[in-house]
N, C-alpha and C positions, 0 to 999 in steps of 0.2 A: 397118441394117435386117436382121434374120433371122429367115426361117422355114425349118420344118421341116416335111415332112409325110411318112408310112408311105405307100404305095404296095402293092398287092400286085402281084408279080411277073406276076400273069395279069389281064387285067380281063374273064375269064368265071370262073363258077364251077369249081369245082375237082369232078370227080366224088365221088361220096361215098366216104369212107375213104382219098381222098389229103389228105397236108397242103399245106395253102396257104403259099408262102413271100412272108415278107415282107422289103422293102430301106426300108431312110431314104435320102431326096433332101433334101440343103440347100440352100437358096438362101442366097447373101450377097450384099448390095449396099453399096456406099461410097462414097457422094460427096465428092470434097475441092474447096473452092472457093480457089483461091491468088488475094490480093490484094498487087497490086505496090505497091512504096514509090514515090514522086517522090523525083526527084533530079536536080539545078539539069544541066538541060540536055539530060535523055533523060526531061524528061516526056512522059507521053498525050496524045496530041492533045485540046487545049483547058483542059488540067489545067497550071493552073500551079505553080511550089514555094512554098517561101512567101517568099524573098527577105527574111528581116527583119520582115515582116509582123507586129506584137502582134495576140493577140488575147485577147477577155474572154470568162471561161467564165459561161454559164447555165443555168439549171434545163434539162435535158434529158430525152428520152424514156426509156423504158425497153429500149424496142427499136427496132434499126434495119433496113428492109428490105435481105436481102442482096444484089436484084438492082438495086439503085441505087447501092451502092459501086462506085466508080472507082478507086482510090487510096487510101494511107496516107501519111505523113510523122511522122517523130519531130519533135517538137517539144520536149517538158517530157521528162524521167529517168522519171515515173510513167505515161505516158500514151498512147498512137498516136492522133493524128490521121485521121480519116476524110475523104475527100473524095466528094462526091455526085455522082452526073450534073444535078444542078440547082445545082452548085456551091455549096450548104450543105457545112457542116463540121463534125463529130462527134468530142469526145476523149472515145476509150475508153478511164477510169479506170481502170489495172490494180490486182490486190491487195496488199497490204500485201505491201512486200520482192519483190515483179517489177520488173525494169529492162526499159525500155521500146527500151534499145539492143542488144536481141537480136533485134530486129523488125526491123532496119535494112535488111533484104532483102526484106521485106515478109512475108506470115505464110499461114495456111492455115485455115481455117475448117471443120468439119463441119458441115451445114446440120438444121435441125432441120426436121418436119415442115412449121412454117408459114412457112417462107423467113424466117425473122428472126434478127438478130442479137442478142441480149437480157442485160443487166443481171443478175447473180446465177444466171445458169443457165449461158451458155457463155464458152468461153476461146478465147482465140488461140494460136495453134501454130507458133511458129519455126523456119526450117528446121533450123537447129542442133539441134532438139526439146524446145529449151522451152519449158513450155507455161505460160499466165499465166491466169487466172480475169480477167472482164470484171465492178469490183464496180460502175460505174458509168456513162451517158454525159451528157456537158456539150455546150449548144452552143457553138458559137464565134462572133461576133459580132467583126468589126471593130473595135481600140480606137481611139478618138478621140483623136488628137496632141495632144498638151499643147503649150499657146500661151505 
């Protein structure tokens, strides 16, 4: 977020025939939200890793609130895993030719006005600095063992 606003140097009038001067004031503001990875042993409390765990991807939202992420996990080459505080799971599809193992530290988000995480608008940001477009998200769903 930036604004800009002119200020005159005096906030009364200037008698007549002096010049008024004027200054720019900036304002900048930057939020960065960092989301840890899991990793088999130094998870968050209550967040487990996935130990082996398949799972089956489904039609998913477009956007994910970002004050409900917990957690990431790499899972798949194309993807980061999300973990929710309601223990739902979210893989955010990255774009064509992002490896997903540059995340492995977990990643950094700029939040957009309406706190969401969204599909075709933002990317994830690795601490290494690269950064991946977010073209998709899937849910994940528990797979069922083949008998």
């Amino acid at each position: 977020m930036f604004h800009s606003v002119l200020l005159p140097m005096s906030l009364l009038a200037a008698p007549v025939g002096e010049t008024v001067q004027w200054a720019q004031l900036s304002i900048q503001q930057r939020v960065i939200i960092r989301v840890p990875s899991v990793r088999k042993g130094k998870a968050p409390a209550r967040i487990t890793p996935d130990s082996g765990q398949a799972w089956d991807e489904k039609k998913g939202p477009r956007c994910v609130a970002l004050r409900s992420i917990r957690a990431a996990s790499i899972v798949v080459h194309n993807g980061v895993d999300l973990i929710l505080a309601d223990q739902h799971r979210y893989r955010a599809r990255l774009e064509k030719g992002c490896d997903a193992a540059g995340f492995y530290s977990g990643f950094y988000v700029e939040p957009d006005s309406d706190g969401s995480l969204c599909s075709g608008r933002d990317e994830l940001q690795a601490r290494s600095g690269t950064s991946c477009a977010i073209d998709s998200f899937k849910r994940l769903v528990a797979a069922e063992p083949d008998d």
